[in-house]
One Martini backbone bead per residue (centre of mass of N, CA, C, O) as a GRO file, in nm:
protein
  205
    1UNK     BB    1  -4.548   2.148   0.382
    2UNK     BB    2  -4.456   2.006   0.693
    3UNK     BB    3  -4.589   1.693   0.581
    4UNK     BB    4  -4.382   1.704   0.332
    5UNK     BB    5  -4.137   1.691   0.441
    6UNK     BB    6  -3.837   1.526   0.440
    7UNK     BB    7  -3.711   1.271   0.612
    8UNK     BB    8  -3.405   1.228   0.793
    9UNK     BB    9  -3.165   1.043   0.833
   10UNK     BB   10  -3.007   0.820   1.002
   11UNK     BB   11  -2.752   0.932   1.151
   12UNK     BB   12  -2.534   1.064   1.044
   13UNK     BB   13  -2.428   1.320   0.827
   14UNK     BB   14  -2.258   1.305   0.509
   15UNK     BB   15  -2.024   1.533   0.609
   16UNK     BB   16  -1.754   1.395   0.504
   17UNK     BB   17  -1.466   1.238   0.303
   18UNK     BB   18  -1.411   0.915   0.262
   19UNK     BB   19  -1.098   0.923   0.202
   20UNK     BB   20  -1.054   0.969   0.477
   21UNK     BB   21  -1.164   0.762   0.663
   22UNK     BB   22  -1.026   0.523   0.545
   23UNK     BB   23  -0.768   0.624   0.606
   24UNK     BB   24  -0.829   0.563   0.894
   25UNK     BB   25  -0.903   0.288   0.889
   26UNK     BB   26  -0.619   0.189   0.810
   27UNK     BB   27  -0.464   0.270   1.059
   28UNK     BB   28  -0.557   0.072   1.207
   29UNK     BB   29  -0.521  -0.212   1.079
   30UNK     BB   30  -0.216  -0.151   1.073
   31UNK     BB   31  -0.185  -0.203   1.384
   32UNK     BB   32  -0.415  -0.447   1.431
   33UNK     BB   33  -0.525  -0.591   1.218
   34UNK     BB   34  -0.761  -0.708   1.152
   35UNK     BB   35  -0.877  -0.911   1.325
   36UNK     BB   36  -0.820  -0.679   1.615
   37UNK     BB   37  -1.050  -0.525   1.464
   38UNK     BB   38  -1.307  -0.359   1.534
   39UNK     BB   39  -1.572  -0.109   1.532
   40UNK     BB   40  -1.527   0.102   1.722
   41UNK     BB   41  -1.263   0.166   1.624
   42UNK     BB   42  -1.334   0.273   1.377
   43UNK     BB   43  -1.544   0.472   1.481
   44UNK     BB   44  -1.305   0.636   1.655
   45UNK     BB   45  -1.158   0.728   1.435
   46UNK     BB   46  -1.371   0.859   1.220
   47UNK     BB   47  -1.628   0.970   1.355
   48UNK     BB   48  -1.809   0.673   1.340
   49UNK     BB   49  -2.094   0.524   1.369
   50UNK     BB   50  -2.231   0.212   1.316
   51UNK     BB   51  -2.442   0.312   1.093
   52UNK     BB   52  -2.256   0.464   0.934
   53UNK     BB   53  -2.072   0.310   0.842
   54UNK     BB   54  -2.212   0.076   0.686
   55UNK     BB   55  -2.342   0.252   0.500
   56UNK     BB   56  -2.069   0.355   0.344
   57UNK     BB   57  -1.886   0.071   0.371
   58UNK     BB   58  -1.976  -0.145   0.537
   59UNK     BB   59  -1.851  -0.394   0.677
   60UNK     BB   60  -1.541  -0.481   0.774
   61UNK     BB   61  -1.444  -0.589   0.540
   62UNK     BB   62  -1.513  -0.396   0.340
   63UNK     BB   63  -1.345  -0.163   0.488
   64UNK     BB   64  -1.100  -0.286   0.370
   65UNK     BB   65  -1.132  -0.341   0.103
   66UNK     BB   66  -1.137  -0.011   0.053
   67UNK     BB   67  -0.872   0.055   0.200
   68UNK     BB   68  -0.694  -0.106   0.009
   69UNK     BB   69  -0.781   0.023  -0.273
   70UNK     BB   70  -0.672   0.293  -0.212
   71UNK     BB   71  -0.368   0.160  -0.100
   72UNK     BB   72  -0.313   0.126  -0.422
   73UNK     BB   73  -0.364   0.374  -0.575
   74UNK     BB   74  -0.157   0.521  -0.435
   75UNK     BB   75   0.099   0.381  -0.518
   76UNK     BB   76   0.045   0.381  -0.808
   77UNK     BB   77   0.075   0.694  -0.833
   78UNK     BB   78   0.351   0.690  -0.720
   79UNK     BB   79   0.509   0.517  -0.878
   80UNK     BB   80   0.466   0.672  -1.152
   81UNK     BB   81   0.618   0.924  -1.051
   82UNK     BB   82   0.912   0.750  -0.977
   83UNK     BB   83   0.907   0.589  -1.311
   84UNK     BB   84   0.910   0.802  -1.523
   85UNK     BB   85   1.199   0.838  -1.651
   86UNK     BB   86   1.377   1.132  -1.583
   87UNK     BB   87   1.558   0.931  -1.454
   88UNK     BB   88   1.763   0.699  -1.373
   89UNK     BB   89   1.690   0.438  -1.286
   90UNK     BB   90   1.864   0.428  -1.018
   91UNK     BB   91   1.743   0.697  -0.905
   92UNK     BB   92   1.471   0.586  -0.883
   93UNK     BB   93   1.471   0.346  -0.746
   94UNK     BB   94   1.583   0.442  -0.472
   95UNK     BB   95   1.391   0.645  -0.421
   96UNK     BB   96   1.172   0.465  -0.371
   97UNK     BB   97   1.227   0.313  -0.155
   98UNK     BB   98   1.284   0.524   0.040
   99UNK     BB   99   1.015   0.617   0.061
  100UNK     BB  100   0.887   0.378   0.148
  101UNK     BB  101   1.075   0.322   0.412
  102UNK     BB  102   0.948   0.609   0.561
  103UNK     BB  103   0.708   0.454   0.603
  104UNK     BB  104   0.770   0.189   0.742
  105UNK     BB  105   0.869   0.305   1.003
  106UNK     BB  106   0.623   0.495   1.041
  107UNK     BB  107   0.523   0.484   1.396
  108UNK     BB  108   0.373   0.488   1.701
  109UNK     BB  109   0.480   0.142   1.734
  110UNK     BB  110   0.676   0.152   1.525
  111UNK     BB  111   0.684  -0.026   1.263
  112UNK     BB  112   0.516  -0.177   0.997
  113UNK     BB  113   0.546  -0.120   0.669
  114UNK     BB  114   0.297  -0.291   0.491
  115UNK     BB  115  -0.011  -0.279   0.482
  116UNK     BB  116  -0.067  -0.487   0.285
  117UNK     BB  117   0.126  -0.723   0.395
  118UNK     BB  118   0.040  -0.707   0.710
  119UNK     BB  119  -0.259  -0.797   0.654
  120UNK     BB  120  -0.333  -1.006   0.420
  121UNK     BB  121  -0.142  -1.224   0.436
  122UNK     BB  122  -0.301  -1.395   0.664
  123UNK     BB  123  -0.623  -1.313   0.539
  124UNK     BB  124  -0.550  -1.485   0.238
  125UNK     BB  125  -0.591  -1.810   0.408
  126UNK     BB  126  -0.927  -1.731   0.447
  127UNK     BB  127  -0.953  -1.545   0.155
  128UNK     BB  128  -0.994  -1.508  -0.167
  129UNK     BB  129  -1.049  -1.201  -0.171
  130UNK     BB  130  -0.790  -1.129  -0.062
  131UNK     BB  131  -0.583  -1.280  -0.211
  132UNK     BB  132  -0.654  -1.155  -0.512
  133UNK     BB  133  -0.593  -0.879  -0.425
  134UNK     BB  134  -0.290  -0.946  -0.325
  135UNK     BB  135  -0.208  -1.044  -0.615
  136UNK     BB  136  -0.249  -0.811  -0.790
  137UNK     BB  137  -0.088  -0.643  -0.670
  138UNK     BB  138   0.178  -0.768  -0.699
  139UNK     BB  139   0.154  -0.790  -0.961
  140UNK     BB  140   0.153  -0.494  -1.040
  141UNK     BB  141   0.443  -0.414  -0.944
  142UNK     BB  142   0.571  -0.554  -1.142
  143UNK     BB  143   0.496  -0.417  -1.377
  144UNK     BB  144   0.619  -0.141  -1.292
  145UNK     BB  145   0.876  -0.222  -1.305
  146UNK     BB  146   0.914  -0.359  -1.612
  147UNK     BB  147   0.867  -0.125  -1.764
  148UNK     BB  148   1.097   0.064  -1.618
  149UNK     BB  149   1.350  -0.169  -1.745
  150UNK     BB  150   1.260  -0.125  -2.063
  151UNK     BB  151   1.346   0.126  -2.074
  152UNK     BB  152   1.625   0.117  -1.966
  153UNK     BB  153   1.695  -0.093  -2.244
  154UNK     BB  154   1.655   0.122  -2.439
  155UNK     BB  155   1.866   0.336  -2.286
  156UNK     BB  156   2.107   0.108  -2.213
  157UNK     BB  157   2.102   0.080  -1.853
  158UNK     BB  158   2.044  -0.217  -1.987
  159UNK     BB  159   2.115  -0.482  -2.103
  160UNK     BB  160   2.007  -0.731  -2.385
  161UNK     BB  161   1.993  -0.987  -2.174
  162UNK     BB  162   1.802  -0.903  -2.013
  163UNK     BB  163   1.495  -0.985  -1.783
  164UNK     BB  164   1.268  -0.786  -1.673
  165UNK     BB  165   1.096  -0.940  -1.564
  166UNK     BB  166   1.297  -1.098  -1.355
  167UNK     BB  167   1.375  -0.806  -1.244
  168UNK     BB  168   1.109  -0.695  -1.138
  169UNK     BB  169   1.029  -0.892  -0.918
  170UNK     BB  170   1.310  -0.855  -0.757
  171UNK     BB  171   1.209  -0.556  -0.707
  172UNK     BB  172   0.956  -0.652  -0.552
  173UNK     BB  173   1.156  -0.834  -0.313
  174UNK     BB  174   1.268  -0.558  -0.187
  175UNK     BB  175   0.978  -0.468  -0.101
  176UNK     BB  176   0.910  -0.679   0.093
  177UNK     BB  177   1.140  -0.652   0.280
  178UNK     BB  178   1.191  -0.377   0.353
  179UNK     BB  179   0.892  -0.449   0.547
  180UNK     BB  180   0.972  -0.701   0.707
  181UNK     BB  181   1.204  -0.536   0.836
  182UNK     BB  182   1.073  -0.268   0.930
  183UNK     BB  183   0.872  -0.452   1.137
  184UNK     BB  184   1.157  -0.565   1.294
  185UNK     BB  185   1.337  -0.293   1.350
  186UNK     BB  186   1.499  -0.196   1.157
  187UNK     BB  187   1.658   0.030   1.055
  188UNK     BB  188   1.703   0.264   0.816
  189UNK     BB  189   2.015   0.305   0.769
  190UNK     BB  190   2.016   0.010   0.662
  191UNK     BB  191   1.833  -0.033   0.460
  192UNK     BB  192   1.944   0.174   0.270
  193UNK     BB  193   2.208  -0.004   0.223
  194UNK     BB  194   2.024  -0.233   0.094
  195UNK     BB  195   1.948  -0.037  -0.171
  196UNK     BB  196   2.248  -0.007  -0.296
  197UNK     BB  197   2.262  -0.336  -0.351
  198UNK     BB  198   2.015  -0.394  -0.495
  199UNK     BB  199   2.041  -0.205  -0.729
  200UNK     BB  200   2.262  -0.323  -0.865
  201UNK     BB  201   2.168  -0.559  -0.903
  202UNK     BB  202   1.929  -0.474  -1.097
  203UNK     BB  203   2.138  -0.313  -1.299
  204UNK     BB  204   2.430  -0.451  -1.301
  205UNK     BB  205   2.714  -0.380  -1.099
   0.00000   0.00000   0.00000
């Protein structure tokens, strides 16, 4: 009977993508940083209203630490792919980097580098849980270089007294130079230069 509909819930209809919302959430903090980020802004970028945001994905906190963990999942994913062992090292190195710079140059405001170092950076000196959240980050990025390095030491392509672990963290400090060269306005292909420099150094050239 007519009384007894479900009453229909308020602000848009959850008709949405989530990761594709995220995404476009992502895209901003990208450019203006958490801080200088808006919740309209958030809304007009989704293409959803405030009490819809919330509803969705909580406050801007939130949604930020939500886009955060997105762009990590993606790029553990990305990791995976380009580290898995099927060409020689220096070439999965290589490729994943210029992968990399591909990204951070590319901007409709310029370069921005790595979305996690452009924002967290900052965010993570006045918040615990994004600190936390940003050494993690960290932390994961040494694991996937260390592994694929342990790979590449058993199969012959680094000696024997090679230090993965030292070689990781490395291998990490290239990808972090990589975003803040990039966001600094160098152009791509000096990066690219600084690729083939960076790789033979952790390869043992």
């Amino acid at each position: 009977m007519e009384q007894n509909k479900p009453r229909r819930p308020r602000g848009r209809p959850r008709a949405y993508d989530p990761q594709e919302a995220l995404g476009q959430a992502m895209q901003v903090f990208w450019d203006n940083g958490y801080a200088a980020t808006s919740m309209d802004e958030l809304g007009a970028a989704t293409g959803m209203n405030r009490p819809s945001l919330y509803g969705a994905f909580g406050d801007k906190r939130e949604i930020y630490l939500k886009a955060v963990q997105q762009y990590r999942e993606q790029g553990a994913a990305a990791f995976q792919q380009l580290l898995d062992g099927s060409r020689p090292v220096r070439e999965e190195l290589r490729r994943l980097y210029r992968a990399l710079v591909s990204v951070y140059v590319d901007g409709g405001k310029g370069g921005r580098g790595c979305f996690l170092i452009g924002t967290a950076l900052t965010e993570a000196v006045s918040s615990p849980v994004v600190r936390e959240v940003f050494a993690e980050s960290l932390r994961g990025l040494d694991r996937a270089f260390e592994q694929r390095l342990r790979l590449a030491q058993r199969n012959g392509e680094l000696g024997a007294a090679a230090d993965p672990v030292a070689l990781g963290r490395l291998a990490s400090a290239i990808v972090h130079t990589l975003a803040i060269r990039s966001r600094a306005g160098e152009p791509q292909r000096t990066l690219e230069r600084d690729i083939d420099a960076a790789v033979e150094l952790i390869c043992g050239g």
